[in-house]
N, C-alpha and C positions, 0 to 999 in steps of 0.2 A: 744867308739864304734869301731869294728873293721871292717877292709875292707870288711868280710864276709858280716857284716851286710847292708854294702852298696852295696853289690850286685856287689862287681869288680872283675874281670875277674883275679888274683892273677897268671902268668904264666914269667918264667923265663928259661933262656938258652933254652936245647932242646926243652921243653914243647914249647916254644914258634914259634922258628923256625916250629915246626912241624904243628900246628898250621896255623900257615901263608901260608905252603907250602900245605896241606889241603883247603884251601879257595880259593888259585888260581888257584890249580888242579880242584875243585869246579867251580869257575867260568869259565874258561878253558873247562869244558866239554858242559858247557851251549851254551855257545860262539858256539863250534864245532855244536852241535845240532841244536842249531840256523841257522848257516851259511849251515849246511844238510838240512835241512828242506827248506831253500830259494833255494837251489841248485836245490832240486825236485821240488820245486814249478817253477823255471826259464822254468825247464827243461819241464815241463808238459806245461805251456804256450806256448812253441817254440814249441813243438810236435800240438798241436790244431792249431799253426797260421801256420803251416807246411799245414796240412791237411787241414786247411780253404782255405791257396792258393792253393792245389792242387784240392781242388773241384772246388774254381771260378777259375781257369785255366782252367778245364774238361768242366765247365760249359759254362765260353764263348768262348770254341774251340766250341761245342753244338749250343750254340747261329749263332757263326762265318758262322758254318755247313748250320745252318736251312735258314741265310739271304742269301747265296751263292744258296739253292736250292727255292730261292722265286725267280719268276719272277723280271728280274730287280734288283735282290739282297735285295728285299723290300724295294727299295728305293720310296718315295711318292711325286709326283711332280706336277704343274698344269702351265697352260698356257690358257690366256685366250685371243682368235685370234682379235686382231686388224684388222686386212689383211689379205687376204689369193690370193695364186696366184695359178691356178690350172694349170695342163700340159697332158689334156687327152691320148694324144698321147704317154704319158711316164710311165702312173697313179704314175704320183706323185704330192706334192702341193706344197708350199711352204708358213708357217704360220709366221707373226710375232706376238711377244706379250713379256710379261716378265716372264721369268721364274722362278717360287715358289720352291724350292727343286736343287736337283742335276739331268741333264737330259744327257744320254749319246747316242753316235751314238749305232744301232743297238737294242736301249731298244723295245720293245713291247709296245706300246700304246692304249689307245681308245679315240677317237674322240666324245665327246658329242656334239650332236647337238641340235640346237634350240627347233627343234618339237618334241624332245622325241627320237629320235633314237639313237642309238649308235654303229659306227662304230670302228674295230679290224684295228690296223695300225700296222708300223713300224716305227721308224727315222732313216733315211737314212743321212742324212749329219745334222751337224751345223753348224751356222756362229754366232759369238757373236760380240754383236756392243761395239765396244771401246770407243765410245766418239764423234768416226769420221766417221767411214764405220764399215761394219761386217768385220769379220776376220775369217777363217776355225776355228773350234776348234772341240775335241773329247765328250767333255761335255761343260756343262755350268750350272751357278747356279747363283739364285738372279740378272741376269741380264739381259736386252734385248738380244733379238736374235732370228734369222730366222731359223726355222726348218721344215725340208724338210722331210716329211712323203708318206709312199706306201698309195695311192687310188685306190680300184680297181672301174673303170666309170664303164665297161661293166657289173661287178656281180651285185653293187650298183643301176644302174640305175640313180645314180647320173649327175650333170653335172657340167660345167666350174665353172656357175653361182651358182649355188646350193650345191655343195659339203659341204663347209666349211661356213657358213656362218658369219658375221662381230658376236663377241660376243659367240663365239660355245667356248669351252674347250678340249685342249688336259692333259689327264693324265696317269700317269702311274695305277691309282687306277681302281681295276675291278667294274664291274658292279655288284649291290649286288646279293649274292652268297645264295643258301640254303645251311646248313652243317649238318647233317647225323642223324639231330633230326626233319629238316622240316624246321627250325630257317632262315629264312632271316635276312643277316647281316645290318648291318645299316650304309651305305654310302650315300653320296650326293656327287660326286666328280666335276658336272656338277655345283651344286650351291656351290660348298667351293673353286670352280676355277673362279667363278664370286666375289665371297667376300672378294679374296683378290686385288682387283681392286674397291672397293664400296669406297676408301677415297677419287678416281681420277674419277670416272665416278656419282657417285650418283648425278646427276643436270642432266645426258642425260636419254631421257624419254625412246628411246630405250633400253638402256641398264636395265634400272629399270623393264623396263615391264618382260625383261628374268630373273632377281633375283627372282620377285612377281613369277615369274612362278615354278621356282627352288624350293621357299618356298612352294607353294601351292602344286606342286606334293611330296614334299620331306616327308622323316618319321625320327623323331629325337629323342634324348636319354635325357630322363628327371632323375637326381636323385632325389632319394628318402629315407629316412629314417625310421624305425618303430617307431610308436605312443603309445610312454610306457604309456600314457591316453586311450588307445582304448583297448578291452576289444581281448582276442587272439579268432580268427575263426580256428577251426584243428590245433591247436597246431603253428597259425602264428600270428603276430600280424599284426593289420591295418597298410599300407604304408602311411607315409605323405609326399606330392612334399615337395620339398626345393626353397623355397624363397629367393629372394635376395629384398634388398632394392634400393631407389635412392640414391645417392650422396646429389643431389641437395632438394628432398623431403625424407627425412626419412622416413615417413609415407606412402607413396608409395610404393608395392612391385609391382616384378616383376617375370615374368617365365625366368627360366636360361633354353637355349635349346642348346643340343650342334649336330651339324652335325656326329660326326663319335668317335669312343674311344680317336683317338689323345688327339678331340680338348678336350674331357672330363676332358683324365688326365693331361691335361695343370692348370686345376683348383684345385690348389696344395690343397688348404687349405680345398677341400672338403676331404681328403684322409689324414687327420694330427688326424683328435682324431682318438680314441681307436677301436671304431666301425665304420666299415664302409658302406659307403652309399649300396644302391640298384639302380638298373637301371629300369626303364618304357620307351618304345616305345609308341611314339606318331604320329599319321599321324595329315597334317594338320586340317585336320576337324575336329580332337581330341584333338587340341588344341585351336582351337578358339571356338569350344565349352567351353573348361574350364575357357578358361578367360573370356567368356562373361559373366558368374554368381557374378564375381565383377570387373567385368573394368580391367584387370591386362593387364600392358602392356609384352612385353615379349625381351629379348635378344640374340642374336644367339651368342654360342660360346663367350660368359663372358672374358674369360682369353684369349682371340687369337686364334691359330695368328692373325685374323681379325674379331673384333665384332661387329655386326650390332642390331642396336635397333629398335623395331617398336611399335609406339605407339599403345595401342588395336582398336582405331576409323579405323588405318588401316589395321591390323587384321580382323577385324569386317565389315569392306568394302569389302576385299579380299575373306572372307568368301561368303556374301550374293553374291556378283558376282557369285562366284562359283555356287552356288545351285541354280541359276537364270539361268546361260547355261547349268547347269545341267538337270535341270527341262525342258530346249527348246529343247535340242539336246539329252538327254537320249534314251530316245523311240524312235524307228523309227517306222514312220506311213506308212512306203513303203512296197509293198506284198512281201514278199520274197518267194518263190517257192511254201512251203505248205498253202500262205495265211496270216501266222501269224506276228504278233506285237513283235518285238523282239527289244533287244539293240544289237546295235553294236557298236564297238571300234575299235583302233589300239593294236594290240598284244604288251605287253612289252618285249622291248630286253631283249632278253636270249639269251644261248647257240642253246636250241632246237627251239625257233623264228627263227633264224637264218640260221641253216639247213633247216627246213622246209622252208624259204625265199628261198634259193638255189636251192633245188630241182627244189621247183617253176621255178624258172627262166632259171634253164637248160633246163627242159623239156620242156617250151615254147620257146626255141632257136630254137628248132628243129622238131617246130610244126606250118605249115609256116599261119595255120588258124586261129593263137593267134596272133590279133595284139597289145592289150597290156594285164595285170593280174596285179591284188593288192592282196595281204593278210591281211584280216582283224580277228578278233575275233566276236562272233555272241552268244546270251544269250539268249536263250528260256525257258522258264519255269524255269529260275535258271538253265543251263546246259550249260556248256560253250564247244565252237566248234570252231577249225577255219571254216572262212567265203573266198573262194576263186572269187574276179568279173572279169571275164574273158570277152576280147572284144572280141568275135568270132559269127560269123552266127550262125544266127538261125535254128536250126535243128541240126546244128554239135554238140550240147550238148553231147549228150548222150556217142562218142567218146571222146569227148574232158575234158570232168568231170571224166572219167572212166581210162585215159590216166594217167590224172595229179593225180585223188591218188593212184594212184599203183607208182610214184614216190615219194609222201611224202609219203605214208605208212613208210615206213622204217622209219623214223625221229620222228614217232610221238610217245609221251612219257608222258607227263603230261594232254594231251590235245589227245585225241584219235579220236574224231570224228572231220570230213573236209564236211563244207555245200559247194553250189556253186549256185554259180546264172551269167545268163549272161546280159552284161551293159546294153544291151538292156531292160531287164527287172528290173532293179534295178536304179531307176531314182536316188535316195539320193548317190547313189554312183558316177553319173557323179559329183554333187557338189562337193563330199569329194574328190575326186581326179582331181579338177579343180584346191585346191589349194595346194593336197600335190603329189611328184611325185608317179607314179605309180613302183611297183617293176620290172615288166620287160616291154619294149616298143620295138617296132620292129622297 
């Protein structure tokens, strides 16, 4: 049998050299190809991670831009007043308490107070406590300290006693906002500056009474998910709440409520799979309705910074109170000018509340026949109006109601019409202003 037939490569001198010198030229160019091909490959990655940091460079100069043009630099902070020292004669106060966030001299504040109001400050100085005494400082964060904020007595009507009172909230967070759809944003910074004080105060009954009250006025951010069991309505599908369970009872669920987006996306693991959640607004009565159809207790803000749990019994307490002074003090049975049965209230802080408060109160500085005026809200037929009670003689109405809206005129904007009635004639108003102060007094 010959080599042929085995199939062997038969090559000798040149053939062979040529051969050899053929295969590594051969491999030699693969090589080269290879080592091009990775070259542009290097190079295309390094051109994309080029341009990935020059976008998130653009992006958080963009960001750097937007936090520099927020009030305060959008920094979010809370203080919740231990003490408060007021200085009429200065309109300044001086608050202690512990500081949530980062607070600096000069930030822009609001003062949330106990009954609902909300007063626009300044901070004027800090002192942070070292261990031993306060000390000057420019800011301060996560620790005690005394800050000294502009009050104005004379616009507020406020006083020594009254301004600030034990358990009020200073923060940098606004009062919730409409944004250019109608959408009222969903803050509570009045009860998420009480909350994070609930591990050291929760046994004081005062204190507890202004959380219950925080919850009950407050409106919270429920997720939600679509119901791939629920059949789609217009092209959506059915929203399902997202449950949590206990620790301690598995079988127990719970309502997750969070006060504000923060505390929302603190809640990493809602925002980890593939789809993401949905959001529902809840006011309180929208939620103790929903747990009451199966006992579900509920939690504020799950993931922090500070969670608070409430059994549904106290839910469900909290509730029927409600709709029990609801039900007594809704109505009023007192005549108001044309006769009628109407509700009245207190206006909620706003912008344009606030102006129209002001006017108010200039315009009786310099009306020596006003010895005091409140501004309330007033619902007739379903029509809301402010309601001004002014303590002035009888007869001098017609001057004196005529005076004051051609000064809020200008101001008014969501709420166009101004009723009036004088103290004398409106007896439920001496009560409601025996125990809250009046907007101007002489």
């Amino acid at each position: 049998m010959s080599d042929k037939d085995n199939n062997f490569l038969d090559l000798e001198g040149d053939a062979l050299d040529e051969a050899l010198l053929a295969a590594i030229d051969e491999t030699d160019e693969e090589e080269r190809l290879a080592r091009k091909k990775k070259a542009e490959e290097n190079q295309a990655r390094a051109e994309q991670a080029r341009v990935t940091a020059i976008e998130h460079e653009k992006r958080k100069a963009e960001i750097e831009n937007l936090r520099k043009s927020l009030p305060n630099e959008g920094r979010r902070y809370f203080l919740m007043s231990e003490e408060a020292e007021c200085f009429v004669d200065k309109n300044e106060a001086v608050v202690t308490g512990i500081m949530f966030g980062t607070c600096k001299t000069d930030d822009e504040i609001y003062i949330y107070r106990n009954d609902g109001k909300v007063m626009g400050s300044k901070v004027l100085d800090i002192e942070v406590y070292n261990g031993q005494v306060f000390e000057p400082a420019t800011e301060v964060n996560q620790k005690k300290a005394k800050i000294k904020v502009l009050v104005d007595f004379e616009k507020t009507g406020f006083t020594a006693e009254n301004a600030i009172p034990k358990f009020a909230v200073l923060s940098s967070v606004r009062p919730p906002l409409k944004d250019d759809k109608g959408k009222v944003s969903v803050e509570n910074p009045g009860l998420s500056g009480l909350m994070f004080r609930y591990p050291e105060f929760n046994k004081d009954k005062e204190y507890l009474g202004r959380l219950m009250d925080g919850i009950a006025n407050g409106r919270f951010l429920v997720p939600a998910m679509k119901d791939p069991n629920e059949p789609e309505i217009k092209g959506q599908k059915k929203l399902k709440i997202i449950m949590v369970t206990k620790k301690d009872d598995p079988n127990k669920r719970v309502l997750p409520l969070f006060t504000d987006l923060q505390a929302l996306y603190l809640w990493r693991k809602l925002f980890e799979g593939e789809e993401k959640p949905s959001v529902i607004v809840m006011s309180f009565p929208e939620v103790a309705k929903f747990v009451k159809k199966d006992g579900f207790d509920v939690v504020f803000n799950p993931s922090g910074p500070v969670s608070v749990g409430l059994p549904f019994t106290a839910i469900d307490a909290m509730s029927n109170l409600i709709a029990k002074h609801a039900g007594k003090n809704k109505v009023n049975k007192e005549v108001i000018s044309d006769g009628s049965k109407v509700i009245v209230g207190e206006p909620k802080p706003c912008e344009e509340t606030d102006k129209v408060r002001e006017a108010l109160i200039n315009y009786c500085k310099n009306n020596i026949s006003i010895k005091k005026a409140g501004l309330l809200y007033i619902m007739r037929s379903g029509k809301l109006s402010y309601l001004v009670i002014a303590d002035a003689p009888a007869g001098s109405q017609k001057d004196v109601f005529a005076g004051i809206l051609g000064a809020l005129k200008p101001n008014l904007d969501s709420i166009k019409t101004v009723d009036f009635s004088l103290l004398s004639e409106a007896p439920f108003a001496k009560d409601y202003f025996s125990k809250k102060p009046w907007d101007y007094s002489s």
